[in-house]
C-alpha positions as CSV (number, residue, x, y, z in Angstrom):
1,X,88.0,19.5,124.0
2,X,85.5,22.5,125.5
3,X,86.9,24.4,122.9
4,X,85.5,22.8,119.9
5,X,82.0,24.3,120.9
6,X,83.5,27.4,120.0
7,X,82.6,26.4,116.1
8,X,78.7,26.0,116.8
9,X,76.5,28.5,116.4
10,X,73.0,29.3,115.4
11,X,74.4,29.8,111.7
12,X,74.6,25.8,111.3
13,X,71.1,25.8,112.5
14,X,69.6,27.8,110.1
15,X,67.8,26.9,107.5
16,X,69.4,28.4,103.5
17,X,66.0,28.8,102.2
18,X,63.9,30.7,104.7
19,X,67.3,32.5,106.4
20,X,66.5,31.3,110.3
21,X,66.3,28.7,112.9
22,X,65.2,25.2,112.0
23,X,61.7,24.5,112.0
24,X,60.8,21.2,112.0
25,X,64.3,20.2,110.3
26,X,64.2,17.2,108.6
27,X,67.2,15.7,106.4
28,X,67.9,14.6,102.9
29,X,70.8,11.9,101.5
30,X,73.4,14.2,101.0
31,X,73.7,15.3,104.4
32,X,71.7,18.7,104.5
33,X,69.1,19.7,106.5
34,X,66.2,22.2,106.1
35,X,62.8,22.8,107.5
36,X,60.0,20.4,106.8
37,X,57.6,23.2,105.3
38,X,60.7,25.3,102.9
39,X,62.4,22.1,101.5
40,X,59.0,20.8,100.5
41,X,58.1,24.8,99.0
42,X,60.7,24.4,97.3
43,X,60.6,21.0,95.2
44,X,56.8,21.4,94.7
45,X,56.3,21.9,90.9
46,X,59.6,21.6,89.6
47,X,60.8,19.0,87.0
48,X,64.4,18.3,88.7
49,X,65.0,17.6,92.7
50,X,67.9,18.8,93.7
51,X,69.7,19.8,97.1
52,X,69.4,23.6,97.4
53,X,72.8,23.5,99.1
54,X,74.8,21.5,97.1
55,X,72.8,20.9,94.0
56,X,72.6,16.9,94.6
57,X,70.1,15.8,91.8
58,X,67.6,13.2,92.6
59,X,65.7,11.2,90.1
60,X,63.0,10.9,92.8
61,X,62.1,13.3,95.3
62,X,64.1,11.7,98.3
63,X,62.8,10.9,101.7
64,X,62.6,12.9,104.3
65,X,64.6,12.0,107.5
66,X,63.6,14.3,111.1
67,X,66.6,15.4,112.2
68,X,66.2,14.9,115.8
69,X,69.6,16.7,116.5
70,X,69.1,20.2,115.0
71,X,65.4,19.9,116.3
72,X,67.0,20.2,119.8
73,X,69.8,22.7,118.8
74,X,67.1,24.6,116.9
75,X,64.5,24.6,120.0
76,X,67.5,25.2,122.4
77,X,68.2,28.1,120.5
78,X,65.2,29.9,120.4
79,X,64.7,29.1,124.1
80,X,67.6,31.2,123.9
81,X,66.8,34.2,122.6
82,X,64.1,34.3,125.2
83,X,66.2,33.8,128.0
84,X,69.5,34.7,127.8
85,X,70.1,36.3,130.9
86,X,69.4,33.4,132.8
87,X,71.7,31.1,131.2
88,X,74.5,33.4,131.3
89,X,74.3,33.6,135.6
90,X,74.5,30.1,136.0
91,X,79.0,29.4,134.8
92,X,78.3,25.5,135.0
93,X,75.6,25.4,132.5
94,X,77.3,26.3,129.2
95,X,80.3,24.0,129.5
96,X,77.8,20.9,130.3
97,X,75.6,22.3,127.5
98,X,78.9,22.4,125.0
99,X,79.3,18.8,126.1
100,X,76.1,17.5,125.4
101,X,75.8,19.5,121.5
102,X,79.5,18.2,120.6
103,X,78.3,14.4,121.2
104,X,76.8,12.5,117.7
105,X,73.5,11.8,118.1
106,X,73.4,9.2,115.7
107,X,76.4,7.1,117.0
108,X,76.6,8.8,120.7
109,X,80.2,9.7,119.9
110,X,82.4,13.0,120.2
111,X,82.1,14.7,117.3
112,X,86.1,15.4,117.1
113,X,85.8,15.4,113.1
114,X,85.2,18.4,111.2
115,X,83.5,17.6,107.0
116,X,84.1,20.9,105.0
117,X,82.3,19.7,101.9
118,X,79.2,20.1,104.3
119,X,80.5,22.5,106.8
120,X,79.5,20.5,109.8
121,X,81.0,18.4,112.7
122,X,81.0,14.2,112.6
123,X,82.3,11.5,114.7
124,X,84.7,9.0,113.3
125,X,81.3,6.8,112.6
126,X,79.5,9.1,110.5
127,X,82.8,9.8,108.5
128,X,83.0,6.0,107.7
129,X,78.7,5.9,106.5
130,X,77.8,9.2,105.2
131,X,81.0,11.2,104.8
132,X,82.9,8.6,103.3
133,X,84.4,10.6,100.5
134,X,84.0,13.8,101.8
135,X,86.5,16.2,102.8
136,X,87.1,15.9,106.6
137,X,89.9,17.0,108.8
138,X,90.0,17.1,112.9
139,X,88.7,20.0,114.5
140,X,91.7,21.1,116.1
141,X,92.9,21.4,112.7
142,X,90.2,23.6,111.0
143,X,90.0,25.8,114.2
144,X,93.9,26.0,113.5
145,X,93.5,26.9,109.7
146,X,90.6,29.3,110.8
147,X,92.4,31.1,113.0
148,X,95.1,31.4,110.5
149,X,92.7,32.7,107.7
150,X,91.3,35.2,110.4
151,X,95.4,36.1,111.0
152,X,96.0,36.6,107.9
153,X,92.7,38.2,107.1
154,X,93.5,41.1,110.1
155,X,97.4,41.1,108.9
156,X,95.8,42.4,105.4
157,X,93.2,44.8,106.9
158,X,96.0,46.2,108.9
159,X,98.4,47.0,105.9
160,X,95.7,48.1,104.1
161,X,94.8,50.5,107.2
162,X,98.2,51.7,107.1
163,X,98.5,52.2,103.4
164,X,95.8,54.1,103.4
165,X,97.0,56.3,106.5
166,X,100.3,57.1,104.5
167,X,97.8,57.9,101.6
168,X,95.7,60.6,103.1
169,X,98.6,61.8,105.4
170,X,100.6,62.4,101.5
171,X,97.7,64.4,100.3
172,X,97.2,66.3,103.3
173,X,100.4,67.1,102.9
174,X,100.5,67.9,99.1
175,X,97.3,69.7,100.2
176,X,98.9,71.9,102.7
177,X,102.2,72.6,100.1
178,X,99.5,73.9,97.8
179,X,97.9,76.3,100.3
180,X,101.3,77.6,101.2
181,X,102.4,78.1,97.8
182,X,99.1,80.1,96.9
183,X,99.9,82.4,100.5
184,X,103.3,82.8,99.2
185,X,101.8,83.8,95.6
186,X,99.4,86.0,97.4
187,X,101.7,87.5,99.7
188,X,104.0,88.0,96.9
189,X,101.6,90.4,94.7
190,X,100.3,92.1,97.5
191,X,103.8,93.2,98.3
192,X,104.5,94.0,94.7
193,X,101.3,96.7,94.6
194,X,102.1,98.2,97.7
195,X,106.0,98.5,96.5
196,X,103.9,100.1,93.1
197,X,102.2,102.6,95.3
198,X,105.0,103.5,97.1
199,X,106.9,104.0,94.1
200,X,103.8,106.5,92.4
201,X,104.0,107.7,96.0
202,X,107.2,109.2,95.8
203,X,107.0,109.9,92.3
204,X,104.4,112.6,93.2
205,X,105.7,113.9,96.4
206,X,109.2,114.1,94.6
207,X,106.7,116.3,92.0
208,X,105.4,118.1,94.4
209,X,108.8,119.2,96.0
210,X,110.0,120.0,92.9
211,X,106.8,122.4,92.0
212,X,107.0,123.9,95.3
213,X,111.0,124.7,94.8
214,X,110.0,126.4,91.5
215,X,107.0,128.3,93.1
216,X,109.6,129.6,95.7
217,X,112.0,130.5,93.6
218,X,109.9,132.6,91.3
219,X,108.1,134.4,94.4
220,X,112.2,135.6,95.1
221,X,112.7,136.4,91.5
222,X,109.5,138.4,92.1
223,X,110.6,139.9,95.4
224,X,113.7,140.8,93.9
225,X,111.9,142.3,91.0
226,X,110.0,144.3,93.0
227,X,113.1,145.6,95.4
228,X,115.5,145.9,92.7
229,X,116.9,149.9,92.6
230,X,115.1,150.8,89.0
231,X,111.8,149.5,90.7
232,X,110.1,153.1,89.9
233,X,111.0,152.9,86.2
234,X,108.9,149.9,86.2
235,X,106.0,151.8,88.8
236,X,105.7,155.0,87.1
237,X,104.0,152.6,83.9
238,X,101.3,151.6,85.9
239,X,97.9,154.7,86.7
240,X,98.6,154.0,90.2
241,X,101.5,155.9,90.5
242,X,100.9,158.5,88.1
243,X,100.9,161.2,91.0
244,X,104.1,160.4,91.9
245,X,106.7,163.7,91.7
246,X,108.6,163.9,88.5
247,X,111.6,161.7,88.6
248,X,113.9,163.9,86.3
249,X,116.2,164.2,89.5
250,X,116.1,161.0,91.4
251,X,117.5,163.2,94.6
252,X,114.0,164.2,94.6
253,X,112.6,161.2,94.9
254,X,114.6,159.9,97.6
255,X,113.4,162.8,99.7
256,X,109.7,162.2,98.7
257,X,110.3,158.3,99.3
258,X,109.0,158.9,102.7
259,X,105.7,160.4,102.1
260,X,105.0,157.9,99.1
261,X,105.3,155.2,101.3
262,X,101.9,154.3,101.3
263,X,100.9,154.9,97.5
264,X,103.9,152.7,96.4
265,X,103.1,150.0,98.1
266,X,99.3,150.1,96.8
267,X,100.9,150.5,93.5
268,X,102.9,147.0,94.4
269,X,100.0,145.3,95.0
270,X,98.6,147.1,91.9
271,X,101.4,145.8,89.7
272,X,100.9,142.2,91.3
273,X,97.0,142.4,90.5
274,X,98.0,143.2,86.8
275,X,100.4,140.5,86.6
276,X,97.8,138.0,87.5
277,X,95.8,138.7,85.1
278,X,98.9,138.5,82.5
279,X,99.4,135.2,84.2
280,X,96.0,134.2,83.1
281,X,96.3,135.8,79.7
282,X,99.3,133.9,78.8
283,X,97.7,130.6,80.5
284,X,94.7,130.9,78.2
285,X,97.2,131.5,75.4
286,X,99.4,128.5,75.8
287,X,96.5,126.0,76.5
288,X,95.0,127.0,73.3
289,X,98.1,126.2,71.3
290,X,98.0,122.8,72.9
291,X,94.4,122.2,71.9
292,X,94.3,118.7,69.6
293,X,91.7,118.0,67.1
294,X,90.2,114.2,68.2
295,X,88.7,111.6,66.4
296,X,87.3,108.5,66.9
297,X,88.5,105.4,65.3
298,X,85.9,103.4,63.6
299,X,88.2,99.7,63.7
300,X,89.0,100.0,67.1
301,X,84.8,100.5,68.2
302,X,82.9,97.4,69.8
303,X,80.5,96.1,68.0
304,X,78.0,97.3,70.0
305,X,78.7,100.8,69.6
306,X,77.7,103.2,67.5
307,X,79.8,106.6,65.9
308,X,79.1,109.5,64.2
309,X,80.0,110.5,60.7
310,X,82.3,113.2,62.2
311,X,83.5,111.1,64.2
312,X,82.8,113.4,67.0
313,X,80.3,111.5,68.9
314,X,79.9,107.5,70.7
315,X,77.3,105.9,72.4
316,X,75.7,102.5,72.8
317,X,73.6,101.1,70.0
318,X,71.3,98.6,71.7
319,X,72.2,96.3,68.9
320,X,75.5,94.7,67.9
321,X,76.1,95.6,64.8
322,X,78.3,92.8,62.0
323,X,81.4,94.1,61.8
324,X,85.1,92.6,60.8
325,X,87.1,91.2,64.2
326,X,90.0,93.7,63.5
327,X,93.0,92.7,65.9
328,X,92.2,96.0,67.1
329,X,88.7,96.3,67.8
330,X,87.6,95.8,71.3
331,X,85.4,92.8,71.4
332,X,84.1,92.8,74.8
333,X,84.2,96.0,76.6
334,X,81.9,98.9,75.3
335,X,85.7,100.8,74.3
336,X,86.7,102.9,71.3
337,X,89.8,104.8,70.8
338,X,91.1,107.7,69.1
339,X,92.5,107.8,65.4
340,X,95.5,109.1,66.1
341,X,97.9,108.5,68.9
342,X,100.9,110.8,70.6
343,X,104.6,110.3,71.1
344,X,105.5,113.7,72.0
345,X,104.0,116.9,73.4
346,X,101.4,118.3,75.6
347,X,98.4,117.8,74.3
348,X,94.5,118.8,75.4
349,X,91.0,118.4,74.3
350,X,87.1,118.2,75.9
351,X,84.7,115.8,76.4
352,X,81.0,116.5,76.9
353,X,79.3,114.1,79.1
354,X,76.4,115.9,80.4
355,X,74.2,114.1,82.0
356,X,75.1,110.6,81.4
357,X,75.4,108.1,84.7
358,X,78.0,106.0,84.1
359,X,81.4,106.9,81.3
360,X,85.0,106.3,81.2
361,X,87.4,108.7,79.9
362,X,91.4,109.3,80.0
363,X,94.4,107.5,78.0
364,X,95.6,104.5,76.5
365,X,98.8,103.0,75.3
366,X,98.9,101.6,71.7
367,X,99.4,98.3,73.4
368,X,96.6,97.6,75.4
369,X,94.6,94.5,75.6
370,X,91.9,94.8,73.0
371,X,90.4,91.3,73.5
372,X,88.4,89.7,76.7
373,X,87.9,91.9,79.6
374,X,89.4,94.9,80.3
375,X,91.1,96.6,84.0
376,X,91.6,100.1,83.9
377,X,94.4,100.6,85.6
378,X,97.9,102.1,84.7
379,X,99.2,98.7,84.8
380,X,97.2,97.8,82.0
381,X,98.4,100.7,80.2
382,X,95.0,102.7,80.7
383,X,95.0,106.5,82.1
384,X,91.3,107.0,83.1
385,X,88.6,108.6,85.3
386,X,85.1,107.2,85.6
387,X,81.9,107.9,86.7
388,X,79.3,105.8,88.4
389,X,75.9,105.5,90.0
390,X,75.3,108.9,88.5
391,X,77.6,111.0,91.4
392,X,81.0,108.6,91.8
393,X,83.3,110.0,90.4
394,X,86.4,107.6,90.3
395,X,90.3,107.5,89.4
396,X,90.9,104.2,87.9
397,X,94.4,104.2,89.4
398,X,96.2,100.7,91.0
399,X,93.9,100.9,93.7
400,X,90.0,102.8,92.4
401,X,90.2,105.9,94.7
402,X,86.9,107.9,95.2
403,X,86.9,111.6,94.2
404,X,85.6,114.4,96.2
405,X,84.3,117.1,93.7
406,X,81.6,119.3,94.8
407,X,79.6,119.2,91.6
408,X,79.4,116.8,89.1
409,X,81.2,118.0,85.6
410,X,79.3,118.2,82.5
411,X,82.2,119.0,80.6
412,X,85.9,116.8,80.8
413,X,88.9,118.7,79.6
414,X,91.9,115.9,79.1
415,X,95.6,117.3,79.2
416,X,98.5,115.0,78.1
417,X,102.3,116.1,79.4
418,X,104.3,113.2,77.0
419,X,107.6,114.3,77.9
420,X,106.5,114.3,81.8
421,X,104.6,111.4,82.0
422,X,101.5,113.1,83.1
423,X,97.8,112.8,82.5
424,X,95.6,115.6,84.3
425,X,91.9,116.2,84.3
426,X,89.8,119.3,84.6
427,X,86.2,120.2,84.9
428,X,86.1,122.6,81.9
429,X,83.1,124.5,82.7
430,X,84.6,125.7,86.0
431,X,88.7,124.8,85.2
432,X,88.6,123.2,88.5
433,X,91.4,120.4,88.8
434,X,90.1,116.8,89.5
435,X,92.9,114.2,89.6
436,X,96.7,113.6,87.9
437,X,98.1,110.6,87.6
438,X,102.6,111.8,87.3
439,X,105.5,110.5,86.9
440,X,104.9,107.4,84.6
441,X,107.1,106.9,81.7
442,X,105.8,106.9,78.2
443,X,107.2,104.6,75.8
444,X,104.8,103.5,73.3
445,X,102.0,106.1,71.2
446,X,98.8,107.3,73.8
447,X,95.9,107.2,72.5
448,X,92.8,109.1,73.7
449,X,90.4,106.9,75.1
450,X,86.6,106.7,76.0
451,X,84.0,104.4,77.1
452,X,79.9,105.9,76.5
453,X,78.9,102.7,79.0
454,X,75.3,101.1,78.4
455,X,72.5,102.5,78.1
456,X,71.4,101.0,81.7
457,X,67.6,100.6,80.2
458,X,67.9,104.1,78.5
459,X,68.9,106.1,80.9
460,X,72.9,106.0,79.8
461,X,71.6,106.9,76.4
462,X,73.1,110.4,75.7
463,X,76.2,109.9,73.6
464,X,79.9,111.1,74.8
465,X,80.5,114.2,72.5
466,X,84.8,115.6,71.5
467,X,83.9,119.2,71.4
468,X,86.3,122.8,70.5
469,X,87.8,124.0,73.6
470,X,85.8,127.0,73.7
471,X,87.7,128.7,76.9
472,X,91.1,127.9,78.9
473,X,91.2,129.3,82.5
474,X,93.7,126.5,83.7
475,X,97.3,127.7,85.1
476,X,100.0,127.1,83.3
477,X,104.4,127.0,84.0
478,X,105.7,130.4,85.4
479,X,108.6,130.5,82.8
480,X,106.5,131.0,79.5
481,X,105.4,134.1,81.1
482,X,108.4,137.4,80.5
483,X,108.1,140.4,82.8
């Protein structure tokens, strides 16, 4: 029977209106108890008495009946709070104490019932006056079904614990698929450039080997030219060797080969001297048959930009001007490209920048993005070299590489190789190389390209200007040149 104290607690002494311990409790006719000073708050003014707990109506206010019981519990309780300690060191206390609470004041009998309409423990007397028709069950029975609410109650938590572990632990997992996907992605391109760069990698050293074969083999086609057994038919044309004995009777000259030792081999180095400057002759000469007459292409200009009649000139306008959205107009970057585009030959023309601080210049394919922002890159099917900052000079290649020039050109000279798959660039003013992007594979028309910038708060401003190739002092291939 000690266990049945288990089910009281301060809660059934504590009042529903103010929230705490009894205070004065009294009773009403249906069974309830509050204090003295809230049940009387409460029904003072109001038209209709009713319980506050179970909303019994009375016609009259009822009487109020102490409730001698819960006065004790209620006193015993707050005794409580103010000495816990004390109650808790003495074992023999709390079971006597359970005894005493679980006996019916009203009918000094156990209280072995249990009423659920009012939540509250009864004797077999009380159950047969005030609980008559009330809902009442034996204690052992209610602390049976409680205990297997609170069962089930703590059966449900747990499934719903676990549900929710195998919840998280599936999107942890979905999480941790995604990030390994995206490493895989990411690994994936990174190995793709660097099998790109490898690839341009050998497509320029296999260029390189194959220039430095031809150099070689000219410089023996030299040598041999210059040991070959007519060599003095080809000397005595040249000043140098002018004082040379007459060659009527090359017995002669054999005996005098000796002596002339010395001023043949100045007249060598005379005849390679001459041939340079033949070298550059014919250089000059072959460039200027490649020269091209550019112009810019009015549809393919962004709105912002601004031509000239001649279509010679491009630079930012400051205003965006109401133009037609052509398919191939550049909408968003400040790009414009030439009228007409190449599928075959070598091909060269100049670009003044002067003094500008930011430009983009070089090739494009005919396909090219034209919409949304651009990458200049030779994957993109762009062919360029930029400047930057007003001294960066850079090669817009898979990977931006910084040029080293030691002064900043004024002047851009552009040469196109179709058939090779080359694009080179030149300081004009000085013919000074600056970078060569080799060995790509043209399959479409390449179009000249260029890019004036903004005007960066005016000073971008000065406009990017196709101008006649007024000199050529670039080198050109050995075998156009006939000795």
């Amino acid at each position: 029977m000690a266990s049945h104290g288990l089910f009281l607690s301060k809660d059934q002494f504590q009042c529903c209106i103010c929230q705490d311990v009894f205070s004065e409790p009294v009773s009403i006719p249906c069974g309830h108890s509050f204090c003295f000073t809230c049940i009387t708050a409460h029904w003072e003014g109001r038209l209709s008495i009713n319980c506050p707990k179970c909303h019994t109506e009375y016609k009259v206010c009822p009487e109020l009946c102490e409730n001698s019981f819960a006065k004790e519990m209620s006193e015993k309780i707050r005794a409580g709070r103010q000495d816990v300690g004390s109650l808790k060191a003495h074992k023999l206390i709390e079971p006597v104490g359970m005894l005493e609470n679980r006996v019916c004041r009203r009918h000094q009998e156990l209280l072995e019932l249990f009423c659920r309409s009012h939540q509250k423990f009864v004797c077999m007397q009380c159950v047969k006056t005030d609980h008559r028709c009330n809902d009442t069950v034996p204690v052992e029975r209610e602390s049976q079904d409680k205990k297997v609410i609170l069962k089930i109650f703590i059966t449900h938590l747990q499934e719903n614990t676990k549900r929710e572990i195998e919840e998280s632990g599936q999107v942890f997992s979905a999480l941790i698929r995604s990030i390994e996907r995206s490493r895989a992605e990411l690994v994936e391109v990174i190995q793709k450039k660097q099998a790109a760069a490898e690839m341009r990698a050998r497509r320029l050293i296999a260029g390189l080997e194959t220039e430095i074969s031809e150099l070689q083999r000219r410089k023996r086609e030299l040598e041999q030219l210059f040991h070959h057994e007519d060599h003095l038919h080809v000397l005595q044309s040249f000043p140098a060797v002018s004082s040379l004995p007459s060659t009527e009777d090359s017995s002669n000259v054999l005996v005098h080969s000796e002596t002339c030792l010395g001023t043949i081999r100045r007249a060598v180095a005379d005849i390679r001297e001459r041939l340079q400057l033949q070298l550059e002759k014919l250089s000059s000469r072959g460039l200027s048959d490649r020269q091209t007459d550019v112009l810019l292409d009015p549809r393919t200009a962004n709105p912002w930009l601004v031509l000239s009649e001649d279509g010679r000139q491009v630079q930012d306008g400051d205003v965006m001007r109401n133009v037609a959205d052509l398919p191939e107009r550049f909408d968003k970057a400040p790009c414009v490209l030439a009228l007409m585009g190449f599928t075959t030959g070598r091909r060269y023309w100049e670009v003044h920048v002067g003094g500008k601080t930011a430009w983009d210049l070089g090739v494009a394919r005919a396909s090219v993005r034209r919409k949304g922002a651009v990458t200049l890159s030779p994957d993109e099917g762009f062919w360029t070299v930029c400047l930057r900052k007003g001294a960066e000079l850079w090669a817009c290649a898979g990977e931006a590489e910084l040029l080293c020039v030691s002064k900043r050109p004024k002047v851009i000279g552009v040469f196109l190789d179709y058939e090779d798959g080359v694009v080179s660039f030149y300081n004009a003013e000085t013919g000074s190389h600056i970078y060569s992007f080799t060995g790509f594979h043209f399959t479409e028309a390449i179009f000249p390209f260029f890019n004036p910038d903004t005007n960066e708060n005016g000073t971008n401003k000065l406009p990017l200007t196709i101008q006649p190739v007024k000199k050529h002092i670039f080198g050109t291939d050995l075998e156009d040149i006939t000795i």
